[in-house]
N, C-alpha and C positions, 0 to 999 in steps of 0.2 A: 571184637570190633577193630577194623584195621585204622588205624594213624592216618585221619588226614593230615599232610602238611600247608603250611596257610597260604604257600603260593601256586597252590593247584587250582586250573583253571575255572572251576565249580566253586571254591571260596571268593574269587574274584566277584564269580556272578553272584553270589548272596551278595558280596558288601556292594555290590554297584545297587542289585534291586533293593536293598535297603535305604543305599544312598538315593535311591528315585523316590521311594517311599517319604524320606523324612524332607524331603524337599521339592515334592511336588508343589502346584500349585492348587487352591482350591478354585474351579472352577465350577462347581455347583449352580451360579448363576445362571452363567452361559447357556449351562445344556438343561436348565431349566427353560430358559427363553429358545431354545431350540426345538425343544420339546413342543411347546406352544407354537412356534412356526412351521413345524413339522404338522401337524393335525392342518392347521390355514391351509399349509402349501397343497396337503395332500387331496382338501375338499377342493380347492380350489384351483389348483393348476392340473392336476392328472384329468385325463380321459375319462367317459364313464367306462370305454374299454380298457383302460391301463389299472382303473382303480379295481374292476373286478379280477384282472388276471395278479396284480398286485399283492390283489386282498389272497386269493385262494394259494400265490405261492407262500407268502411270507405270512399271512395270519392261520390257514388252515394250513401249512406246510406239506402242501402238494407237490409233487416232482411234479418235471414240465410236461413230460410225455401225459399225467394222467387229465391237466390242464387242455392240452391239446386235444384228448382224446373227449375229453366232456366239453370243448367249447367248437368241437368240426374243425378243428383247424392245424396245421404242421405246429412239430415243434420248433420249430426256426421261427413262426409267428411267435409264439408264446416267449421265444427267447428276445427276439427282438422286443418286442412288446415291454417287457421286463425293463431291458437298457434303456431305454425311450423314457421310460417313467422316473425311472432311477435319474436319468440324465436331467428332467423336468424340476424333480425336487432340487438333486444337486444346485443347478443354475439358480432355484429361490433360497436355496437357504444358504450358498455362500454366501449370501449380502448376511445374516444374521449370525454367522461366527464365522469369520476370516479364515482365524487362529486353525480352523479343524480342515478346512480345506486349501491347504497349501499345495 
């Protein structure tokens, strides 16, 4: 086993991720109540078109070409489509954690 020594670059980053470890904060709350704004935001501010290409990228994790390909439309729609919704939610749920969107 070779000799690490303790000021090599790799010991640093354990004790720093350790140091992030033992002094994080507990935010469990938060992304609790985010979690809950996130379902509102998403019945409620997304498109019925944003929620189904939404749902088929991120819950069935479809690439965008096969999206495209099952809904007649480019993949520049389905891409766009995507950012739009992305952007929707963003805009409602930074009002429900600041802190994560800086």
């Amino acid at each position: 086993m070779s000799d690490l020594r303790y000021d090599t670059p790799f010991n640093k980053y354990i004790d720093y991720q350790q140091y992030l470890k033992e002094n994080a904060n507990d935010n469990s709350e938060i992304l609790d109540g985010m979690c809950r704004n996130l379902s509102r935001a998403i019945r409620s501010e997304l498109t019925p078109n944003q929620f189904r290409v939404i749902a088929f990228y991120y819950v069935e994790q479809m690439k965008m070409t096969e999206i495209a390909q099952l809904l007649g439309v480019n993949v520049s729609t389905v891409s766009r489509t995507i950012k739009r919704g992305r952007a929707r939610l963003q805009r409602c749920l930074k009002y429900s954690a600041p802190e994560f969107f800086r």
